[in-house]
C-alpha positions in Angstrom: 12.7 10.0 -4.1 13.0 10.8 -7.8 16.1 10.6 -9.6 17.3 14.6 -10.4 18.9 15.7 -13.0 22.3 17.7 -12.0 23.4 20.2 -14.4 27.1 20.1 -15.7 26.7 24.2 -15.0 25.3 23.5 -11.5 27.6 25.0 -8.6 26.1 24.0 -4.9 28.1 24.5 -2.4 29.3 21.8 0.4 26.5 22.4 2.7 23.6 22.5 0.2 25.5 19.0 -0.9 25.7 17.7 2.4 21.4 18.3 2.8 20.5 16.7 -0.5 22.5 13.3 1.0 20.5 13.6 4.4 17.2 13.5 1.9 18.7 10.5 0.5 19.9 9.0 3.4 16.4 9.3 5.4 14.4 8.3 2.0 17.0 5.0 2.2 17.2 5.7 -1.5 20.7 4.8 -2.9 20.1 5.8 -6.8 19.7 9.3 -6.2 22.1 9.5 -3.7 25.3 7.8 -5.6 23.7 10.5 -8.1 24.2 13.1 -5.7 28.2 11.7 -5.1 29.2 11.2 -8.8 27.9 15.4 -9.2 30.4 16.3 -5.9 33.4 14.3 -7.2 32.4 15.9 -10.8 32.2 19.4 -10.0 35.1 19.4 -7.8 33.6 20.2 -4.7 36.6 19.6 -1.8 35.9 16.2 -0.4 37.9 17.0 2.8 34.8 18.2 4.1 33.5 16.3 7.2 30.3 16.5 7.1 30.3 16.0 3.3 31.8 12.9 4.1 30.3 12.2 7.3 26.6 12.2 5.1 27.7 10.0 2.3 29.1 7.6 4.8 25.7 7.6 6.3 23.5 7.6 3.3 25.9 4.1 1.7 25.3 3.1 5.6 21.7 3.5 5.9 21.0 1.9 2.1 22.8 -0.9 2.6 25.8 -0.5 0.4 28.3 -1.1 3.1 31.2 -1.5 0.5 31.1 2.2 -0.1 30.2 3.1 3.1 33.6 1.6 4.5 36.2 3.0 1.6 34.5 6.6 2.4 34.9 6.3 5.5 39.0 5.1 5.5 39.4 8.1 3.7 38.1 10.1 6.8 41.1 11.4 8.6 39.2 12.3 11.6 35.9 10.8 11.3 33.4 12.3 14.0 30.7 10.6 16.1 27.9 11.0 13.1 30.0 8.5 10.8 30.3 6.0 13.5 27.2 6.1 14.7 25.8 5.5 10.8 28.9 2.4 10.1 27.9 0.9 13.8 24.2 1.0 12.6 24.5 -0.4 9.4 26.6 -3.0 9.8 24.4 -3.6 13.0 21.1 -3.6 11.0 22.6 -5.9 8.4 23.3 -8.6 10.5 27.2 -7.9 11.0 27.3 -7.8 14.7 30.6 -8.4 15.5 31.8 -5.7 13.4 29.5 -2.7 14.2 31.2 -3.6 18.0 34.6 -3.4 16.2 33.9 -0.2 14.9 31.9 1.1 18.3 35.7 0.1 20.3 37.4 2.4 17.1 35.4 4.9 17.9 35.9 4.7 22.1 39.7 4.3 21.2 39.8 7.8 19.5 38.4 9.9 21.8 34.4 9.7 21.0 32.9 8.3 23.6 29.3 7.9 21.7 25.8 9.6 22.9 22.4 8.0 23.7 22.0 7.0 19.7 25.5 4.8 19.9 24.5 2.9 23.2 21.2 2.6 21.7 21.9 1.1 18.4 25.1 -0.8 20.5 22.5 -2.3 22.6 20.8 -3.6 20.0 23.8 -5.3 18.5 24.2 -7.0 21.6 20.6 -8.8 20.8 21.4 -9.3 18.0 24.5 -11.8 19.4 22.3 -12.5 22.5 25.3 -11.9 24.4 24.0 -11.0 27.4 27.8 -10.2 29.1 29.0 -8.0 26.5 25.2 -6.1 27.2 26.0 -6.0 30.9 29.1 -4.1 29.8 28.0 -1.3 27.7 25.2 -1.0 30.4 28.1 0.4 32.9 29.4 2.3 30.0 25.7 4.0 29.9 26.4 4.4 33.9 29.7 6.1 33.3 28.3 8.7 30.8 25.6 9.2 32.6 23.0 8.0 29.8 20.6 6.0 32.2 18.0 8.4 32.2 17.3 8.6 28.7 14.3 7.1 28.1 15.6 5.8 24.5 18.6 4.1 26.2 16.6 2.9 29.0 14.4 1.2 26.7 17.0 -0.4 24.5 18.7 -1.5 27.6 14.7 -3.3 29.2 14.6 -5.0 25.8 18.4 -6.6 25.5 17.9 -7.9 29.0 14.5 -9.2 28.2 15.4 -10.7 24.9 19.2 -12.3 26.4 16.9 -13.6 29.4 17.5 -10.8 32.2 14.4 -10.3 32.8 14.8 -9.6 36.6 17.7 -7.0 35.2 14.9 -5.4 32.8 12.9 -5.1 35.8 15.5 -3.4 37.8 16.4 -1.3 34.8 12.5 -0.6 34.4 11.4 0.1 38.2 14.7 3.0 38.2 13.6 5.1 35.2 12.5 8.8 36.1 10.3 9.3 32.7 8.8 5.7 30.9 6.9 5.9 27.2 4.4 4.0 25.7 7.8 1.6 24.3 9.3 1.5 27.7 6.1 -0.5 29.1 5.5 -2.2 26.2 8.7 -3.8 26.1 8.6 -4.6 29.8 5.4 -6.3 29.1 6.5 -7.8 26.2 9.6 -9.5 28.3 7.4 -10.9 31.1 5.1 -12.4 27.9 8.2 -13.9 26.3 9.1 -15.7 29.7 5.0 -17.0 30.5 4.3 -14.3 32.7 1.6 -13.0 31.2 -0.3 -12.4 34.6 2.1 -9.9 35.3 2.4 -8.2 31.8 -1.3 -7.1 32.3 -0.4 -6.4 35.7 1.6 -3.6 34.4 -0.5 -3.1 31.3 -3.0 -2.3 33.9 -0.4 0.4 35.9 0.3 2.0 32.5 -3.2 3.1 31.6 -3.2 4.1 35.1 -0.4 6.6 34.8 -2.4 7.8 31.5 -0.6 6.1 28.8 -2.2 4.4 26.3 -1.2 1.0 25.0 -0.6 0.9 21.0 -1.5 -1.7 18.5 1.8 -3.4 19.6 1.0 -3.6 23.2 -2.1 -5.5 22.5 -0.9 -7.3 20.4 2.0 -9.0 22.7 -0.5 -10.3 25.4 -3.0 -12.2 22.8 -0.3 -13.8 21.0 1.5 -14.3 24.6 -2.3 -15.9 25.2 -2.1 -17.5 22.0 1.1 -18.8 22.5 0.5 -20.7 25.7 -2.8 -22.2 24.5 -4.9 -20.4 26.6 -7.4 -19.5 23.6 -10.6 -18.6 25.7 -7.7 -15.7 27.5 -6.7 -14.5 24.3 -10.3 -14.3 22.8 -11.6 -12.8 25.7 -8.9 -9.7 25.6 -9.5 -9.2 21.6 -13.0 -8.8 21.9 -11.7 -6.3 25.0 -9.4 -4.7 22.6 -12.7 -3.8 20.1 -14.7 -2.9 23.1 -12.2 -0.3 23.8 -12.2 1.1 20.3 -8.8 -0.2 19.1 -9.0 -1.6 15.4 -7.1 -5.3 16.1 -4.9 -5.4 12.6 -3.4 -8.3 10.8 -1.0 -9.1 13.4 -3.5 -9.4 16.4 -5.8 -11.0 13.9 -2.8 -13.4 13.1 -2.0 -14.6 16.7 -5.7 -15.4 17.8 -6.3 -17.3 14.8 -3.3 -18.9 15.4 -3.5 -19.7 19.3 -7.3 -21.2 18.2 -5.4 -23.7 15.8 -3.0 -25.0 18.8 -6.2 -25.2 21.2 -7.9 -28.0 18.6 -10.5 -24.9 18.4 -10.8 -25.2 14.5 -14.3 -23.9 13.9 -13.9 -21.0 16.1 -10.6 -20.0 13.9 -12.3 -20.4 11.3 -14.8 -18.3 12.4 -12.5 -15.7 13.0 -10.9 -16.3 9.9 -14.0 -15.3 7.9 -14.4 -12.5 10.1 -11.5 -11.3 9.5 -12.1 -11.4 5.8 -15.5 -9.6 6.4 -13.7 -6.9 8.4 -11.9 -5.6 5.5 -8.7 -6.6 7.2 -6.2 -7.1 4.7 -4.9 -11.2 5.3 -1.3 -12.3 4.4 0.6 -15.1 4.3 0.7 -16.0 8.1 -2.8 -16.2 8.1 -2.6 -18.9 5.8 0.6 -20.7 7.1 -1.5 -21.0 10.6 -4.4 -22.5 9.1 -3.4 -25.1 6.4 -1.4 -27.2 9.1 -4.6 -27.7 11.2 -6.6 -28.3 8.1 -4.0 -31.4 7.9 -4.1 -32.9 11.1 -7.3 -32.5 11.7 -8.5 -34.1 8.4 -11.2 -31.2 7.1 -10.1 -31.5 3.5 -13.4 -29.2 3.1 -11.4 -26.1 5.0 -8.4 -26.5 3.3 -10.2 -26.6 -0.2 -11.8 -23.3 0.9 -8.1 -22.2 2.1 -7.1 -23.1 -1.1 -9.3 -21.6 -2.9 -8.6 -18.0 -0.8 -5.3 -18.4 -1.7 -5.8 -18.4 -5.5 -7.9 -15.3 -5.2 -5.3 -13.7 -3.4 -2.2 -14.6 -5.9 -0.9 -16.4 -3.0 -0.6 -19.6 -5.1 3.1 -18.6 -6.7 4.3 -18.7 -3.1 6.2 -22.0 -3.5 6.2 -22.1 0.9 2.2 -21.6 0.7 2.0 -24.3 -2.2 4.0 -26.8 -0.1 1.8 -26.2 3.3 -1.1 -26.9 0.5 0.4 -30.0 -0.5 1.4 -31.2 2.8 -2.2 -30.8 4.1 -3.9 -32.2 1.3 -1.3 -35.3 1.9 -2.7 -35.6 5.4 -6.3 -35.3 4.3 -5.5 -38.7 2.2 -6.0 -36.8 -1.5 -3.0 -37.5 -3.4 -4.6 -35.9 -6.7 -4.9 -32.2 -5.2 -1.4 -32.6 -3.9 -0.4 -33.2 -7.0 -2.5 -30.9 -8.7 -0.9 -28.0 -6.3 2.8 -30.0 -7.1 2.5 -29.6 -10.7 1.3 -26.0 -10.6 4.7 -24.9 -9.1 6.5 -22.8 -11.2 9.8 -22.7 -9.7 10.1 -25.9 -6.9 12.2 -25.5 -4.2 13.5 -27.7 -2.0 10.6 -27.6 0.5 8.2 -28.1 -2.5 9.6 -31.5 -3.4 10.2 -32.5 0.3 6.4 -31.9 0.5 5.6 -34.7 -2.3 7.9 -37.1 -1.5 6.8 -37.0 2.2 2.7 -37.3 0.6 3.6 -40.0 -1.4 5.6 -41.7 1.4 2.2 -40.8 3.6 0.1 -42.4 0.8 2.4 -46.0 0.7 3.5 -45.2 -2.4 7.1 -45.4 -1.5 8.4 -46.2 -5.8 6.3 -42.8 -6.5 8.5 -41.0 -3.3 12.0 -42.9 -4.3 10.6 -42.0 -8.0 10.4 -37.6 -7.0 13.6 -38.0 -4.9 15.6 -39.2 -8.1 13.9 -36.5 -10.1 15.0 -33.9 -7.3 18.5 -34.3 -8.3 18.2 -34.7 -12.1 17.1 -31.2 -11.7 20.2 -29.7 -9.8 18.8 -30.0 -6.4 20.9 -30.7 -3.3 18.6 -33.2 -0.6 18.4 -31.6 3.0 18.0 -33.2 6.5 14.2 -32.8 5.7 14.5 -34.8 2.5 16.0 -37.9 4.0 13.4 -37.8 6.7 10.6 -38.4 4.4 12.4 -40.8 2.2 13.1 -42.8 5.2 9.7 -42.3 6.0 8.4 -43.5 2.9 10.6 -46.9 2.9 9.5 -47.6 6.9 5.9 -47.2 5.3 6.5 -48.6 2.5 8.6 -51.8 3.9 11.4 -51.3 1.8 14.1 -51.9 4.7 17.2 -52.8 2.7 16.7 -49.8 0.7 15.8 -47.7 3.8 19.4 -48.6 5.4 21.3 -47.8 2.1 19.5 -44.6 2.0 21.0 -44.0 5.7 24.2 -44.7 4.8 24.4 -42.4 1.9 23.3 -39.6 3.6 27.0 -38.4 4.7 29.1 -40.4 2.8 27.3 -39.6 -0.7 25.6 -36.1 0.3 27.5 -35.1 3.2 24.2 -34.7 5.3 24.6 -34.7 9.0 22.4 -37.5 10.7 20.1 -35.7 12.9 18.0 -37.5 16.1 15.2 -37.6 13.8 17.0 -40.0 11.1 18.0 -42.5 13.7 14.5 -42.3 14.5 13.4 -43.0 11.4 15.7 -46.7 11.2 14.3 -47.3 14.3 11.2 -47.4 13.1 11.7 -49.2 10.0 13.7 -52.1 11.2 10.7 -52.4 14.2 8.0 -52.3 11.4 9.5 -55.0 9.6 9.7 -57.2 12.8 13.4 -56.7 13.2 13.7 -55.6 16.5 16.8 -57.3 17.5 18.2 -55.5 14.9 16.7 -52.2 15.9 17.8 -52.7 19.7 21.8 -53.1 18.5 21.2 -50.3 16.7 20.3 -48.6 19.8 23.2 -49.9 21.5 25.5 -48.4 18.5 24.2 -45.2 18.7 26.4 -42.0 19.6 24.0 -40.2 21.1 21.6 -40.5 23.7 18.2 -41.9 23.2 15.7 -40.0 22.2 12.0 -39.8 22.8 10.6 -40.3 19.3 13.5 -43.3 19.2 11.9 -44.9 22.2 8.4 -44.5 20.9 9.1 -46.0 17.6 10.7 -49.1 19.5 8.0 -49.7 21.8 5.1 -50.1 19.0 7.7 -52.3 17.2 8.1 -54.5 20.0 4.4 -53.9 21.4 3.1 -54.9 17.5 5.4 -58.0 17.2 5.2 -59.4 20.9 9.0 -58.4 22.3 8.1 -57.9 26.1 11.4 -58.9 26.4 13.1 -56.1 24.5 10.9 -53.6 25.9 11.6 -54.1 29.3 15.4 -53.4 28.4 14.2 -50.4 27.1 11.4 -49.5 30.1 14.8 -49.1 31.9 16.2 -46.9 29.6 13.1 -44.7 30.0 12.9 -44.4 33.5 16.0 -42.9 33.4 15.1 -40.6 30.8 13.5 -37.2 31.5 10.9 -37.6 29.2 7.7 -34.7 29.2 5.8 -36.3 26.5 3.0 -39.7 27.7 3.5 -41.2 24.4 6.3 -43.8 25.8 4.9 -44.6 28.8 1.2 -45.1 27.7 2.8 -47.3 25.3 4.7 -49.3 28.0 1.5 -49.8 30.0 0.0 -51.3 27.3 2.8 -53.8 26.8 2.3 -54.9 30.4 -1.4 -54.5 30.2 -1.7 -57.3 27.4 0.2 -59.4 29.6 -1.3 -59.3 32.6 1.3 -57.4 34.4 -1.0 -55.2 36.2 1.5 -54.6 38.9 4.0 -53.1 36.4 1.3 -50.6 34.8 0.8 -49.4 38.3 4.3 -48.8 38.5 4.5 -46.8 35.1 1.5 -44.8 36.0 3.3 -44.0 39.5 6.5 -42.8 37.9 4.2 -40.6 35.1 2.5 -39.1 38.4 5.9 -38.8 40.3 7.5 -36.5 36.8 3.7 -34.4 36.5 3.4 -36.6 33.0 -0.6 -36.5 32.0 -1.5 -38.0 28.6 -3.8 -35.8 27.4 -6.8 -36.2 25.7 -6.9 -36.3 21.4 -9.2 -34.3 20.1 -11.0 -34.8 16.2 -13.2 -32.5 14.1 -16.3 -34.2 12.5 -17.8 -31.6 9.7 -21.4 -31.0 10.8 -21.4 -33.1 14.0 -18.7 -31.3 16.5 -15.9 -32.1 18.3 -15.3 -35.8 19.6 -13.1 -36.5 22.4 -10.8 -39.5 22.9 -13.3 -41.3 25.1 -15.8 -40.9 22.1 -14.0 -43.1 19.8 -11.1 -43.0 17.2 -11.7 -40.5 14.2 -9.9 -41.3 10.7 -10.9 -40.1 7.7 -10.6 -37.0 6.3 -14.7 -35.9 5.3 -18.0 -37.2 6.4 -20.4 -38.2 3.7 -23.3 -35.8 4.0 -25.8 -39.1 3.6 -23.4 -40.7 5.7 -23.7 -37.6 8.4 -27.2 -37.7 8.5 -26.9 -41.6 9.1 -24.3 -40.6 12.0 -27.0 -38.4 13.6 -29.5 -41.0 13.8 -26.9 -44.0 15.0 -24.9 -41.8 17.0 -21.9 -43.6 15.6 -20.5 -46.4 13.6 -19.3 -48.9 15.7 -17.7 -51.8 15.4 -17.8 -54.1 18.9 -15.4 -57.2 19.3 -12.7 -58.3 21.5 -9.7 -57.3 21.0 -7.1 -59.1 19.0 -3.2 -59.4 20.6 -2.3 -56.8 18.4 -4.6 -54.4 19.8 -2.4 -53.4 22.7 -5.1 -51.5 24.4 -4.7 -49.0 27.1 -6.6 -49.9 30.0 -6.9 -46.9 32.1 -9.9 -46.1 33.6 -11.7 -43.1 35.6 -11.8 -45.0 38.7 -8.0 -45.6 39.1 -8.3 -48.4 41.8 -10.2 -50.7 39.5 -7.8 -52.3 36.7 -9.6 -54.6 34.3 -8.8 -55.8 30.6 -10.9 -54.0 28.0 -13.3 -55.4 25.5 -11.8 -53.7 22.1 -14.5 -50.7 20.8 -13.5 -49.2 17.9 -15.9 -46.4 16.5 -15.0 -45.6 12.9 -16.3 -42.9 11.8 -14.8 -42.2 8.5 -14.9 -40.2 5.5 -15.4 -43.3 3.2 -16.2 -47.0 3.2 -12.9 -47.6 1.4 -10.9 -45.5 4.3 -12.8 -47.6 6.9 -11.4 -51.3 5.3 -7.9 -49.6 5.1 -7.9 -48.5 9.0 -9.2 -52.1 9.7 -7.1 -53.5 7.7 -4.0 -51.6 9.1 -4.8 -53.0 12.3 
């Protein structure tokens, strides 16, 4: 809306006044409408009037300039529902929950007892606290006004239960309504998606085109990414390509959540694929896009897709975004190539605290722990404040780095000096370093000291310490410590067998394997990308290194792999499981290489 110039001669009356504001207050635009104010207050125009008042209130409100909107509306003797309904809403859709319910109890306490937009905007307050009993009380207010056949209230009710986890209530609240639009099933459906339902979200998707409604871009939209979400990739590709079939245009969200439920399904290539169809498409990418890709690029080593990533990103201006630049560096840190991350790094206009997190945790990746304790100094010369994330890649860096000394004075500064609370992660990290360096006695007082319970990652970090250094001793104290533990992840309990494996203990692997059966633990397998050749499973061998060597590829084709055959050393702790679960045997050690570089090949084998 344009900014108008008011006459010092102009004369409007109250009511042509009070219109202008509802323009302003629909458009959201707060210049011409504080312009609109200074001409009533100018030209004397009685500001007694309610529904003068009533519209400025709501056009402050509705732009965000609560300030004003609160002083107008004090000076309301007898403000009516329209000014609480526009004070209750913004204060609602600016985050201040508590008092848009302070304001809807004002309003109850004077006599207005609200209409279907109050309880609906009310409702969605009570989301916003994800209170749950406070919801369940306005819902017998609707009851009592008799409000629970509007469809608009009946909606916001479906979606506070679903989103405060009622579903069974949103069902109940669904199942009684007389009339239901496109946003009543679509946020039914979206509630059994949110829970992993998803079976019966297209069970009612199904009953909605039935009843001759048809599902928007949003509806769609909820069951891919709901597919997406619980890695069920082939599921979520199979109702896109549905969702074209049927003529619907899939835009940058649905886009968005197939390419990203590819990524958590190891199915790189094929979001990839998507990616570029996407491009091709004319669907205009964002940000997500990239923030869903870079990550994979990283942990699944194809420095060649992240390059082209990269290089989409500076064609699209994306580059200035200092949370894009740090994804960039963190994946070009876990493709092994220090120089691009720093490239990206030194680019960086304005760092932010995730930008220098994301160098010192590359150079801490790299074993370059001086460079890492080097950035963290630098950090604070320039007036930044470490976060939890900070100390966890400067601990990193030192475990890597076997600066252990340093490591521990770090983790003693972290309150004392920078008043950073130590998070499960942190005492993870010590672990870790004192096991690295061989001093695990140390790292199981630690344990001992600690004030909170043990953690997963804590117990995993202690068992490789103790599995790498020959503890069997210490690690039965902790095999205790784990069985009591509800752990869902394999990583302790693989590691465990493999302790008792290199000793012999066959009858104590059986027992770890039983007690992974008896809690439905499965250790699933890894999966790696090789650029030209396909996917490798864990079977197939270990895959390091971020980039085959074409020459090297072609060599790859002809060999198969690169293999290296030998017996295993005692500080290859192999697994020893096997498909036929009744014969136990100790492994001969294969490791297949196949690497990006003769250089990366030494370091693995060196490593080990």
């Amino acid at each position: 809306m344009r900014t108008m110039p008011f006459s010092s001669q102009l004369r409007w009356s109250p009511h042509e006044f009070a219109l202008c504001l509802e323009k302003c207050l629909k458009a959201k635009t707060l210049r011409p409408g504080m312009q609109v104010h200074a001409t009533v207050v100018t030209s004397g125009t009685n500001m007694n009037i309610l529904s003068l008042n009533s519209k400025l209130v709501g056009m402050y409100a509705s732009c965000a300039h609560l300030k004003s909107a609160r002083l107008l509306f004090q000076k309301i003797e007898h403000p009516n529902v329209f000014a609480f309904n526009w004070m209750i809403l913004g204060l609602s859709f600016n985050g201040h929950f508590d008092d848009a319910l302070l304001y809807f109890r004002w309003m109850r306490e004077v006599g207005h007892m609200g209409n279907n937009f109050t309880f609906s905007v009310v409702l969605k307050t009570c989301v916003g606290l994800m209170d749950v009993k406070i919801g369940r009380q306005v819902h017998a207010m609707v009851f009592e006004m008799g409000f629970q056949n509007d469809v608009s209230v009946a909606n916001a009710l479906i979606d506070m239960y679903c989103k405060c986890g009622g579903i069974s209530c949103a069902h109940s609240v669904f199942d009684g309504m007389r009339e239901r639009d496109v946003a009543s099933w679509t946020s039914m459906i979206c509630g059994f998606c949110n829970v992993g339902e998803i079976e019966r979200a297209l069970v009612l998707f199904e009953r909605m085109r039935l009843e001759g409604l048809e599902p928007n871009d949003f509806t769609w939209n909820v069951i891919i990414a709901a597919y997406a979400r619980s890695s069920d990739s082939s599921k979520a590709l199979a109702f896109f390509e549905r969702m074209k079939r049927e003529g619907v245009v899939p835009d940058v969200v649905a886009w968005n959540a197939l390419i990203s439920g590819l990524v958590q399904s190891h199915q790189l290539r094929e979001a990839f694929k998507m990616f570029r169809e996407m491009i091709l498409s004319g669907i205009p990418t964002n940000q997500v896009t990239v923030v869903a890709l870079l990550p994979a690029c990283g942990s699944e080593g194809c420095i060649k897709w992240g390059r082209e990533i990269h290089g989409f990103v500076c064609r699209k201006g994306f580059d200035a975004n200092v949370f894009i630049a740090s994804a960039l560096i963190d994946m070009y840190s876990k493709c092994g190539s220090l120089k691009d991350a720093q490239n990206v790094f030194d680019k960086i206009p304005f760092k932010n605290v995730a930008s220098w997190n994301a160098m010192i945790g590359c150079y801490g990746k790299c074993g370059m722990v001086d460079s890492s304790l080097e950035l963290f100094k630098r950090m604070q010369e320039e007036g930044l404040q470490p976060n939890e994330i900070t100390f966890t890649c400067i601990l990193s860096a030192c475990s890597h780095g076997g600066l252990v000394q340093k490591g521990l004075e770090i983790f003693s500064s972290m309150n004392e000096c920078y008043g950073i609370k130590v998070s499960m992660k942190h005492y993870a990290c010590v672990v870790d370093l004192l096991c690295r360096s061989g001093r695990t006695v140390e790292a199981c007082d630690f344990f001992k000291a600690l004030p909170i319970q043990v953690t997963e990652s804590m117990a995993g970090a202690f068992l490789h310490g103790c599995k790498v250094h020959g503890r069997r001793d210490l690690a039965k104290m902790m095999a205790e410590e784990i069985m009591r533990m509800k752990l869902k992840g394999p990583g302790s309990f693989v590691t465990l067998s493999n302790i008792y494996a290199a000793e012999g203990d066959w009858e104590e692997v059986g027992n770890v394997r039983n007690v992974m059966k008896e809690r439905n633990v499965h250790k699933q397998p890894g999966f790696s990308w090789l650029e030209k050749l396909g996917e490798f499973n864990e079977g197939d061998g270990a895959f390091y290194g971020p980039k085959i060597d074409i020459s090297v590829s072609d060599a790859l084709r002809e060999c198969g792999y690169l293999q290296l055959d030998f017996q295993a050393p005692d500080r290859f702790k192999l697994e020893f499981f096997t498909e036929d679960e009744a014969k136990i045997e100790r492994p001969v050690m294969i490791h297949k290489a196949i690497v990006g570089s003769i250089e990366r090949m030494f370091a693995i084998v060196l490593e080990h």
